[in-house]
C-alpha positions in Angstrom: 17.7 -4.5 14.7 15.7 -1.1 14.7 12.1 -0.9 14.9 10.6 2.3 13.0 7.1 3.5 13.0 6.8 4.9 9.4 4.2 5.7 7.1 6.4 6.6 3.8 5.6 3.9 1.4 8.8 4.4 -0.6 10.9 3.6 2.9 8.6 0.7 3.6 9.1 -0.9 0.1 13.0 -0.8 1.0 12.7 -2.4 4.2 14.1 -6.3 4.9 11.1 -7.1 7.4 7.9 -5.2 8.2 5.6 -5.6 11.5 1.9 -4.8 10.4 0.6 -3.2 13.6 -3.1 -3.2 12.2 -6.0 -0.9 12.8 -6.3 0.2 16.3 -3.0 0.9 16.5 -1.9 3.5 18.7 -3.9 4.6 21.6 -6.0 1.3 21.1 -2.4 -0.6 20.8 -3.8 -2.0 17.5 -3.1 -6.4 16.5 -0.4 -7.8 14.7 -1.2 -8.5 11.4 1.9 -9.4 9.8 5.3 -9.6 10.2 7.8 -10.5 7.6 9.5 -9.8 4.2 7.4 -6.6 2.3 6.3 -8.6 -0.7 4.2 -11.3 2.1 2.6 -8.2 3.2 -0.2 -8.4 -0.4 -1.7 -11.2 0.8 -2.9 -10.3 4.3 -6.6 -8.4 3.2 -7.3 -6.5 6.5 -4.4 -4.4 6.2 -4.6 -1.0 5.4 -0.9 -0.5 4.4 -1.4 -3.3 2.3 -3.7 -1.2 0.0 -0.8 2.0 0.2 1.8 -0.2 -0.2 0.8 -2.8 -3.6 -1.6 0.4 -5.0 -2.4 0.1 -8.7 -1.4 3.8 -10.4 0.9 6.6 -10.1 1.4 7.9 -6.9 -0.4 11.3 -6.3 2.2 14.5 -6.8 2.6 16.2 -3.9 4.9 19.4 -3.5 7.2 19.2 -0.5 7.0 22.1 1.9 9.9 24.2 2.7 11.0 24.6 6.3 10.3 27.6 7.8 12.2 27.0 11.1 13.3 24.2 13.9 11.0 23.1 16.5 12.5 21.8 19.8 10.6 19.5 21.9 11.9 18.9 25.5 10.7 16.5 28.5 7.7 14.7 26.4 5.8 12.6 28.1 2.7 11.1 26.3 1.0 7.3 26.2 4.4 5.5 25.6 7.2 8.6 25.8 8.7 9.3 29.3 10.4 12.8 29.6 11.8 12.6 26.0 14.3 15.4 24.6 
């Protein structure tokens, strides 16, 4: 098993089982809303993804951004990360 944070709606369609953390997630450490198979997700109403995730109309073009260099992060420590590299 692997347990991803992710916002990108096309990679959470894909996924076999989703975990709904629901608002006040985060800092607040948020309430589980759901947890199951994506297509379950459509009938839980408080959920925000819910309304990203099962949204009638195209999606909105975006233009990706080109990378203008690598960032390296080293010894992160913040709320739940201990000296990360």
């Amino acid at each position: 098993s692997l347990f991803v944070v992710e916002h990108d709606m096309d990679v959470v369609r894909r996924a076999d089982w989703i975990i709904d953390v629901g608002p006040g997630a985060g800092e607040l450490g948020g309430d589980v809303l759901y947890s199951g198979p994506v297509a379950g997700l459509a009938e839980i109403d408080p959920s925000v993804t819910r309304r990203f995730l099962f949204a009638d109309g195209p999606p909105v073009p975006r233009t990706a951004r080109t990378p203008s260099g690598v960032m390296r992060l080293r010894g992160i420590t913040f709320h739940n990360l201990h000296d990360v590299d």
